[in-house]
Residue frames relative to the residue before (quaternion, step in Angstrom):
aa qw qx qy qz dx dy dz
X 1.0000 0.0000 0.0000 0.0000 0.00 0.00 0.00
X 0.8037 -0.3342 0.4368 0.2271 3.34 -1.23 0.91
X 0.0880 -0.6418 0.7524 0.1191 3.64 -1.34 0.51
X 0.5199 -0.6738 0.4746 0.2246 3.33 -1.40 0.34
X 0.2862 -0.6505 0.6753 0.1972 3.93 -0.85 0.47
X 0.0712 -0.7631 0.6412 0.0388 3.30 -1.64 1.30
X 0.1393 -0.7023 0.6705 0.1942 3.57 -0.42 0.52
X 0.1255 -0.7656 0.6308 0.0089 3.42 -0.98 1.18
X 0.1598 -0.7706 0.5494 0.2806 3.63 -0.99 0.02
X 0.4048 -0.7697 0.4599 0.1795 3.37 -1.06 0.28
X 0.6676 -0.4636 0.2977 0.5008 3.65 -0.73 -0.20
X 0.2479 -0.6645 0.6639 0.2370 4.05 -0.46 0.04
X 0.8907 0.1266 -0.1013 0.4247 3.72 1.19 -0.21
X 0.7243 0.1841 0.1652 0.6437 2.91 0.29 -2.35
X 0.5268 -0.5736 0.6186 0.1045 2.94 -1.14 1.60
X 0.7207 0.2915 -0.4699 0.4179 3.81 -0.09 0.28
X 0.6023 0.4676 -0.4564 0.4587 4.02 0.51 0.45
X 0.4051 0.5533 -0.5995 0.4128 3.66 0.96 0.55
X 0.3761 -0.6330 0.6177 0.2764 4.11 -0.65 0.99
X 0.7109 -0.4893 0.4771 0.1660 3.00 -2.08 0.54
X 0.6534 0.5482 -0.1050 0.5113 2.83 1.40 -1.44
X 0.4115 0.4266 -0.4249 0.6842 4.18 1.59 -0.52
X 0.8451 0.4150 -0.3289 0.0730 3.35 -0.63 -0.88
X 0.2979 0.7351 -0.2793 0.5411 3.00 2.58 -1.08
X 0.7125 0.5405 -0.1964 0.4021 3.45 0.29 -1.77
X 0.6693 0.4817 -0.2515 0.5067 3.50 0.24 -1.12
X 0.7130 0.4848 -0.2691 0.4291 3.40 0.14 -0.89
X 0.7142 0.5418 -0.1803 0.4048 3.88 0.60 -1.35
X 0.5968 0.4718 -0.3069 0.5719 3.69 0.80 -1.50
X 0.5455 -0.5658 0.5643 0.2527 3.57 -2.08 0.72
X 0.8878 -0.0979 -0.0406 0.4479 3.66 0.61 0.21
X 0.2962 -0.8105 0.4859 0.1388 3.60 -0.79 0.84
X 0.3324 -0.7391 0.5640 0.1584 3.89 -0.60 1.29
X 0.0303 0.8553 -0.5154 0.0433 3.75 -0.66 0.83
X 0.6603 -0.5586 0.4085 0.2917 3.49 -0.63 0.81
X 0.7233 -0.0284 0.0704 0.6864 3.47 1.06 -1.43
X 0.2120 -0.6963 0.5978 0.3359 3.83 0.05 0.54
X 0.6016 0.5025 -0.4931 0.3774 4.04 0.69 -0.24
X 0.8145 0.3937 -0.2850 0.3167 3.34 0.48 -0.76
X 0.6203 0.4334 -0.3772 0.5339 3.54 1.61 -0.40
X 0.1725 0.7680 -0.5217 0.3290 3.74 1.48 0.57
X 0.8618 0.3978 -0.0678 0.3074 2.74 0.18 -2.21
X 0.6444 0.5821 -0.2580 0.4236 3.27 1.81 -0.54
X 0.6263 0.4015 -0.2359 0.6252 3.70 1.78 -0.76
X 0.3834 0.4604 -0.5861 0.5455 3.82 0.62 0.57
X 0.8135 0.4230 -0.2794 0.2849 2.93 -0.32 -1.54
X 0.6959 0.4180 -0.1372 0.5676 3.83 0.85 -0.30
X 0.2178 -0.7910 0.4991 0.2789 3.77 1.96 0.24
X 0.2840 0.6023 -0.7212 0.1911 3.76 -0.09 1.50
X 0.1354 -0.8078 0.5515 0.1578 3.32 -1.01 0.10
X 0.2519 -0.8810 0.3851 -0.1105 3.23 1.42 0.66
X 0.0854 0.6390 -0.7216 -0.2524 3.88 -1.08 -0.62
X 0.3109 -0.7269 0.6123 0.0021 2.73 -1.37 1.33
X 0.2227 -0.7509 0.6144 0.0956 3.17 -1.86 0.35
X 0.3411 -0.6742 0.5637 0.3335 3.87 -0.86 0.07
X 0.1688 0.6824 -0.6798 0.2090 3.30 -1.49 1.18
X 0.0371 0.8303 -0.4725 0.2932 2.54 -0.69 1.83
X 0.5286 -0.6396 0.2807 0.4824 3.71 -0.73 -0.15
X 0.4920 0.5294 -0.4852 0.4922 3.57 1.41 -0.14
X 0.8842 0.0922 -0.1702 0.4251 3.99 0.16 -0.33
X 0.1665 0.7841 -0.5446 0.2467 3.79 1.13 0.45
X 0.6799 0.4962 -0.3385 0.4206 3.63 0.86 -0.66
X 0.5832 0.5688 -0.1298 0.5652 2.92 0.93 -1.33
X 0.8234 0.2285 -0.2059 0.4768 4.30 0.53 -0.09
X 0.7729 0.4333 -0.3676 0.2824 3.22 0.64 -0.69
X 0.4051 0.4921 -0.6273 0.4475 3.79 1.10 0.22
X 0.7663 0.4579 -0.3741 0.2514 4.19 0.29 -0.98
X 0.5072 0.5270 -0.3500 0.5853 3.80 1.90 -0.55
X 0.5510 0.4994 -0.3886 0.5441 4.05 0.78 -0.77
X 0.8049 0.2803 -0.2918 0.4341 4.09 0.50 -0.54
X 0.6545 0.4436 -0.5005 0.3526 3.42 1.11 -0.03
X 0.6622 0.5789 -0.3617 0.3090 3.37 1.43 -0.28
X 0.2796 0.7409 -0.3875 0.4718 3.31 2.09 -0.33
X 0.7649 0.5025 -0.1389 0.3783 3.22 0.46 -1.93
X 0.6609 -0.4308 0.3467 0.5074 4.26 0.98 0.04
X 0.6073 0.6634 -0.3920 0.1938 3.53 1.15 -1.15
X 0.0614 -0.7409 0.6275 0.2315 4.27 -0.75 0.01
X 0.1933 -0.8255 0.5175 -0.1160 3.25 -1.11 1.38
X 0.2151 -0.7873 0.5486 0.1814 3.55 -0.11 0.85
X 0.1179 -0.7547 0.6390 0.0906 3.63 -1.28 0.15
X 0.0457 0.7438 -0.6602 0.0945 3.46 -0.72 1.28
X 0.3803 -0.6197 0.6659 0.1669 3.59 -1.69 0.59
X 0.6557 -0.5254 0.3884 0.3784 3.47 -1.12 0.34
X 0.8320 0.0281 -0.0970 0.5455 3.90 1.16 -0.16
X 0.8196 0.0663 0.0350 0.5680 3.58 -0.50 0.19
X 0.8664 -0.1409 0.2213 0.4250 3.34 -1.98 0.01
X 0.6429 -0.6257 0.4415 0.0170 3.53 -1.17 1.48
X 0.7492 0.2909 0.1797 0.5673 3.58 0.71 -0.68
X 0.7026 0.2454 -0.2878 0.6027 3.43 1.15 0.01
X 0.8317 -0.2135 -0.0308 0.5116 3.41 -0.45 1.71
X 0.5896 0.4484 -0.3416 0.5784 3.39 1.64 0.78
X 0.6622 -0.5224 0.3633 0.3957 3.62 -1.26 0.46
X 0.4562 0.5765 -0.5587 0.3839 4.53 -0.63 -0.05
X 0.6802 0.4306 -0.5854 0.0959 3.65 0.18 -0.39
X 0.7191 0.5261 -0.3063 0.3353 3.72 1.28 -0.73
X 0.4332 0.7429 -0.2750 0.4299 3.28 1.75 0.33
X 0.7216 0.4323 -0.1335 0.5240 3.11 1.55 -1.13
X 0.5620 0.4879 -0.4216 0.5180 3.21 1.22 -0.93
X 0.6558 0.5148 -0.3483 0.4285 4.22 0.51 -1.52
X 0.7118 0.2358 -0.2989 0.5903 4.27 0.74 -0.20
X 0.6201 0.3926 -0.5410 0.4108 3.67 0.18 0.67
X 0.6342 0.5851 -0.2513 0.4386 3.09 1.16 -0.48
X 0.6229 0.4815 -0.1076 0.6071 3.69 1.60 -0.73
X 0.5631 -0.6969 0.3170 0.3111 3.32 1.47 -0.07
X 0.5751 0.6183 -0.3710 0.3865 3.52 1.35 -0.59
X 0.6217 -0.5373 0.4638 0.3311 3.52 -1.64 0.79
X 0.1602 -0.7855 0.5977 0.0119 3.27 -1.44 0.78
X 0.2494 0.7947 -0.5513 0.0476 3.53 -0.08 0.89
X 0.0072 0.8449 -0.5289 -0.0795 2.98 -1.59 1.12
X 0.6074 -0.7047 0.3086 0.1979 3.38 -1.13 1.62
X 0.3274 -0.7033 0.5479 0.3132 4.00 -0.53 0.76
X 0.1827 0.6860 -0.6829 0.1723 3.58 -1.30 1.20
X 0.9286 -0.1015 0.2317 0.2714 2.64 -1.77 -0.85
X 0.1823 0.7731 -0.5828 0.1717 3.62 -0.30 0.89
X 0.5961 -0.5621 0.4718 0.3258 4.03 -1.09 0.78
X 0.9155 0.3489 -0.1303 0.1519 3.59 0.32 -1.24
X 0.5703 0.4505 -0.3266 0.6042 3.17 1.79 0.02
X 0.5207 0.3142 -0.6165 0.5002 3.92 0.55 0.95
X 0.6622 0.5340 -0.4288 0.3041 3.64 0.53 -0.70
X 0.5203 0.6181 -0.4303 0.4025 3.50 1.48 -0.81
X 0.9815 -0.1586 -0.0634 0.0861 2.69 0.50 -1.51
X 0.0213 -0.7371 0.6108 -0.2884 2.84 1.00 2.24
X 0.5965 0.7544 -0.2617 0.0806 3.22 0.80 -0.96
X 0.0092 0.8427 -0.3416 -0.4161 2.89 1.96 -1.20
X 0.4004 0.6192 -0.6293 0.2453 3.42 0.47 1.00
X 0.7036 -0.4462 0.3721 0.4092 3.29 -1.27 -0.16
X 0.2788 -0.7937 0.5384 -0.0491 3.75 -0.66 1.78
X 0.4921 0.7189 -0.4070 0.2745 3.48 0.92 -0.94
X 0.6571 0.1645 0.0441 0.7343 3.95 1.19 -1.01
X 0.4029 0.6131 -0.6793 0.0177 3.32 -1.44 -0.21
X 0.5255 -0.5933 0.5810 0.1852 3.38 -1.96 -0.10
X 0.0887 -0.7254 0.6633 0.1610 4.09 -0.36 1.05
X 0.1181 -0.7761 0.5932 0.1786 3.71 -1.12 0.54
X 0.3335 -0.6432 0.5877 0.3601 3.76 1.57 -0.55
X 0.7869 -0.2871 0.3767 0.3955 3.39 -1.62 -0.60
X 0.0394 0.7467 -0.6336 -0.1985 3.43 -0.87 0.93
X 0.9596 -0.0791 0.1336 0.2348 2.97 -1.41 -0.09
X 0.1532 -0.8994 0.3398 0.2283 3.41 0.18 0.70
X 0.7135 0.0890 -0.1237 0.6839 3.45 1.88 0.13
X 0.6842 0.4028 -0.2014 0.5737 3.92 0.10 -0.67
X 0.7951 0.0467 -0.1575 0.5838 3.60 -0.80 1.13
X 0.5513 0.6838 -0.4339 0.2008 3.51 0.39 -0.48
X 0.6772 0.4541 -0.2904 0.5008 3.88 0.70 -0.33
X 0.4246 0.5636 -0.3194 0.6325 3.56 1.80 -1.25
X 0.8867 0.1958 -0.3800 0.1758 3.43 -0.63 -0.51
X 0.5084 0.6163 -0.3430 0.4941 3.20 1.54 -0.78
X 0.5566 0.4793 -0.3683 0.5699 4.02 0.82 -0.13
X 0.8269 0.3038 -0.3674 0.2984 3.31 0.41 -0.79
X 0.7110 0.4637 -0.2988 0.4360 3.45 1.61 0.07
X 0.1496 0.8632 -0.2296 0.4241 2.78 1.19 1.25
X 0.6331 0.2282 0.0167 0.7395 2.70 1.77 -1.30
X 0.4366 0.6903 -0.5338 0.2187 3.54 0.80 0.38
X 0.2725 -0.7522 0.4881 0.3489 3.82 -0.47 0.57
X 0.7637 0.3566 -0.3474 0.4110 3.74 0.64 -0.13
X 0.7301 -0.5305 0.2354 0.3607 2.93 -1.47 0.52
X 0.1446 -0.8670 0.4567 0.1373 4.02 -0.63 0.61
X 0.2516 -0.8051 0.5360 0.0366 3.50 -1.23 0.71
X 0.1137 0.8484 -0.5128 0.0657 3.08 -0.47 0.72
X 0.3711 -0.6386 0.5546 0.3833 4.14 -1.20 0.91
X 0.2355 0.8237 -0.5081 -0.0888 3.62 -1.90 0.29
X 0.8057 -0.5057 0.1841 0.2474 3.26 -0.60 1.12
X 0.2792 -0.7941 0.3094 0.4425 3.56 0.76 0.69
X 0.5451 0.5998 -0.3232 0.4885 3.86 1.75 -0.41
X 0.7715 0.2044 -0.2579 0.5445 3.55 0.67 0.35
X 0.3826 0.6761 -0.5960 0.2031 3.76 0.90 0.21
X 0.6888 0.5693 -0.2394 0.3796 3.24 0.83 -1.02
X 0.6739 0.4236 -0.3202 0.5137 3.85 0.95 -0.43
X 0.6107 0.5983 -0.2664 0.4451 3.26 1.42 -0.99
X 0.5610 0.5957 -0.3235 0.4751 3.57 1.06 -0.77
X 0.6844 0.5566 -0.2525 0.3976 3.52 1.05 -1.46
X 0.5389 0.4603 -0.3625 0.6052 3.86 0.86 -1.48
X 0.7346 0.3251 -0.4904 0.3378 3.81 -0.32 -1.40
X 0.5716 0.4839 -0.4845 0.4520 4.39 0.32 -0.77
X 0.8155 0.3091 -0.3656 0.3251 3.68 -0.42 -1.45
X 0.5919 0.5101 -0.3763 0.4979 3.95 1.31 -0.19
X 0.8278 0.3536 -0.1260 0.4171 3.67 0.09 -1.35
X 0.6578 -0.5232 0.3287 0.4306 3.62 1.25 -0.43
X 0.2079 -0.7670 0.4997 0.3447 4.01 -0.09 0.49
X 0.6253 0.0972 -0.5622 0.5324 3.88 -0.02 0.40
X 0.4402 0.4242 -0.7906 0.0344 3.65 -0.90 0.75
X 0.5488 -0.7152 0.3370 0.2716 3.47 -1.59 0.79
X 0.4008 -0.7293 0.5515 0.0578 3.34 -0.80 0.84
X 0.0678 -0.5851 0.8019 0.1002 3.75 -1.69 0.13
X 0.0343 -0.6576 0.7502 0.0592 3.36 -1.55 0.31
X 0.2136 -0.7039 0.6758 -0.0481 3.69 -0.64 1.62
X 0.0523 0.8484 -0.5240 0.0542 3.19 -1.28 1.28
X 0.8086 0.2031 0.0931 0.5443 3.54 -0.04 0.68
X 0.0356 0.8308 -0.5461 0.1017 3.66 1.93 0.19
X 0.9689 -0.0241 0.0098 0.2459 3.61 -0.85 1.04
X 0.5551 0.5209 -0.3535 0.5437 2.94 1.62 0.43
X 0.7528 -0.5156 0.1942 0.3602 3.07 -1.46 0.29
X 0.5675 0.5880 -0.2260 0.5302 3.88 1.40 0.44
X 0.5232 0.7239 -0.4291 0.1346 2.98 1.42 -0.89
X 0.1803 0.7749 -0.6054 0.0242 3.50 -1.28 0.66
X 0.4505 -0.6532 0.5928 0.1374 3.66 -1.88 0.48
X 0.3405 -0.7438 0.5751 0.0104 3.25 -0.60 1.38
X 0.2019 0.8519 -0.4800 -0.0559 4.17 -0.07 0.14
X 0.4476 0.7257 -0.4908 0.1790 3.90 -0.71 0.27
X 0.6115 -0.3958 0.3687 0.5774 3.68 -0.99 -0.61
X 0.7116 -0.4904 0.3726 0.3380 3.43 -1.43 0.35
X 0.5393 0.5749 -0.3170 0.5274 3.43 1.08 -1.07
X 0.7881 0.3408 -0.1889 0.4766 4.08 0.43 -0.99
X 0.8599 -0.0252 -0.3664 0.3545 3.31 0.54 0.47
X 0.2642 0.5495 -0.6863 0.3966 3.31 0.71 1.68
X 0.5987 0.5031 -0.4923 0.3823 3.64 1.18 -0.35
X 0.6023 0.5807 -0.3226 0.4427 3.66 1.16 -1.46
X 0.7892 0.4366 -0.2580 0.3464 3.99 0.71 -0.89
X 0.5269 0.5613 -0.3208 0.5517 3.29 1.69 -0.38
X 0.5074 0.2506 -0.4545 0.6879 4.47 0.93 -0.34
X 0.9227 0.2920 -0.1592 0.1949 3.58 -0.56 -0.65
X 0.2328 -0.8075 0.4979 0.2140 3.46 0.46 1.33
X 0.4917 -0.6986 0.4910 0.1705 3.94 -1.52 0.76
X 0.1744 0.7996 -0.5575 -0.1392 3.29 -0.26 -0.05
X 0.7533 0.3695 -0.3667 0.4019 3.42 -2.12 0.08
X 0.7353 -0.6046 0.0723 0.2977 3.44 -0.75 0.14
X 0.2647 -0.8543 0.4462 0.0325 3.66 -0.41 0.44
X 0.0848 0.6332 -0.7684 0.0386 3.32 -1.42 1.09
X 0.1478 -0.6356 0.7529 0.0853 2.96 -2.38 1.20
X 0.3088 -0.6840 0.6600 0.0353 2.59 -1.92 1.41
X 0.0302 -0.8542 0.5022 -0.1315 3.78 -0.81 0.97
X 0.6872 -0.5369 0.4038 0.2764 2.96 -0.87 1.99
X 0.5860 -0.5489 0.5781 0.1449 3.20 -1.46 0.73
X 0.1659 -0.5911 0.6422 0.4590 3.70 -1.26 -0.29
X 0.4428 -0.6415 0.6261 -0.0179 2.48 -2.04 1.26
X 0.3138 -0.7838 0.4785 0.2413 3.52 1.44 0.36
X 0.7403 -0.3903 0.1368 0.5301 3.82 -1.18 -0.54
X 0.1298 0.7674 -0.5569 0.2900 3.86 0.73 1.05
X 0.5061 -0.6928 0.4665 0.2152 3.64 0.10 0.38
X 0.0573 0.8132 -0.5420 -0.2041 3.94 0.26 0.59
X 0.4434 -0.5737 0.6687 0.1647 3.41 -1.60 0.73
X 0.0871 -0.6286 0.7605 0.1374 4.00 -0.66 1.32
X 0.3610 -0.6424 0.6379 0.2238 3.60 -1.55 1.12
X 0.8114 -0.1484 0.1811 0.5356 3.91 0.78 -0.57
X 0.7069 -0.4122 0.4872 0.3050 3.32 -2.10 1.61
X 0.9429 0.1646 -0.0258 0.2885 3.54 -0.25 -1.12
X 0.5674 -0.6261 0.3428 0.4106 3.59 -0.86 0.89
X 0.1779 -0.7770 0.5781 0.1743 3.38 -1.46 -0.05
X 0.2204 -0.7627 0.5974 0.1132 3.59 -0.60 0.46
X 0.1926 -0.6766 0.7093 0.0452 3.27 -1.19 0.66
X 0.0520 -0.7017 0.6747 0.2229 3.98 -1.43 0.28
């Protein structure tokens, strides 16, 4: 009989949003797959698992997941975490899951901790719909897409490097419009954590004096086609 495949999530920050129920998990299964086995180290100490681990990643996912697909063949249950949040979102697990659905084995993943749905919705944009894009491009396609979401009508989200937030902010104004409105998520749950809000034009100006650091998601007004937009204020605001 089959073993089972867990997708676990992980903190994105504060060590106390890792569930009981992840940790239950983590502990039980015969071996835990980890993005960095150093950094989910520091996370299965802390929670006294003692687990055996394994590396899986996107540099060698190919190269493992036919041998994790046979230990789970073989009876074995295996958990799979990423160094922050949700597995598979802008993190290695999707070709894992697809390679054990396909092999027939159970797949269960655990609701936690993920960057983009506080960033939605701290943001106070509209949450009801929206569009996740992860990382685009960091050169090729990059100007192409940001044009093409431009015309997106729902809100959009997207992760970015605190070393390009500030150029990225610029393309997204001179494409999408400088008062469309904007969030800038920083640091989601950690001890910094903060919300950047205004038009795109005002804080590519605020991120260009004020380099970002740690980690970062932007959230960005829909188009509003010939809807009249409504600027709420000249000057950015920040929330903690």
């Amino acid at each position: 009989m089959s073993g089972k495949l867990y997708i676990v999530p992980t903190p994105v920050g504060n060590l106390a949003d890792m569930t009981p129920r992840a940790v239950d998990i983590l502990r039980e299964v015969d071996l835990v797959l980890c993005e960095d086995t150093r950094t989910s180290g520091v996370l299965l100490k802390h929670f006294g698992i003692q687990t055996p681990t394994s590396s899986h990643h996107k540099y060698n996912e190919h190269e493992t997941t036919a041998r994790v697909v046979a230990r789970l063949k073989g009876g074995e249950n295996i958990a799979l975490v990423s160094d922050a949040g949700t597995p598979g979102i802008s993190d290695p697990g999707f070709m894992l899951v697809r390679e054990s659905r396909r092999e027939g084995i159970e797949v269960e993943t655990l609701p936690g901790a993920t960057a983009l749905i506080p960033a939605i919705v701290n943001s106070g944009l509209p949450c009801d719909r929206f569009a996740f894009e992860g990382f685009l491009p960091q050169k090729k396609g990059r100007k192409t897409r940001h044009t093409e979401l431009a015309s997106e009508p729902r809100t959009f989200v997207m992760y970015e490097s605190p070393l390009r937030l500030a150029s990225t902010l610029r393309e997204l104004a001179e494409v999408c419009g400088h008062d469309r409105q904007c969030a800038v998520c920083r640091e989601i749950s950690k001890l910094h954590d903060t919300t950047h809000t205004g038009t795109l034009s005002e804080l590519a100006e605020y991120f260009t004096a004020n380099q970002a650091r740690g980690e970062i998601v932007i959230v960005v007004e829909g188009y509003l086609g010939s809807v009249p937009k409504k600027v709420h204020t000249n000057k950015y605001r920040q929330t903690t």
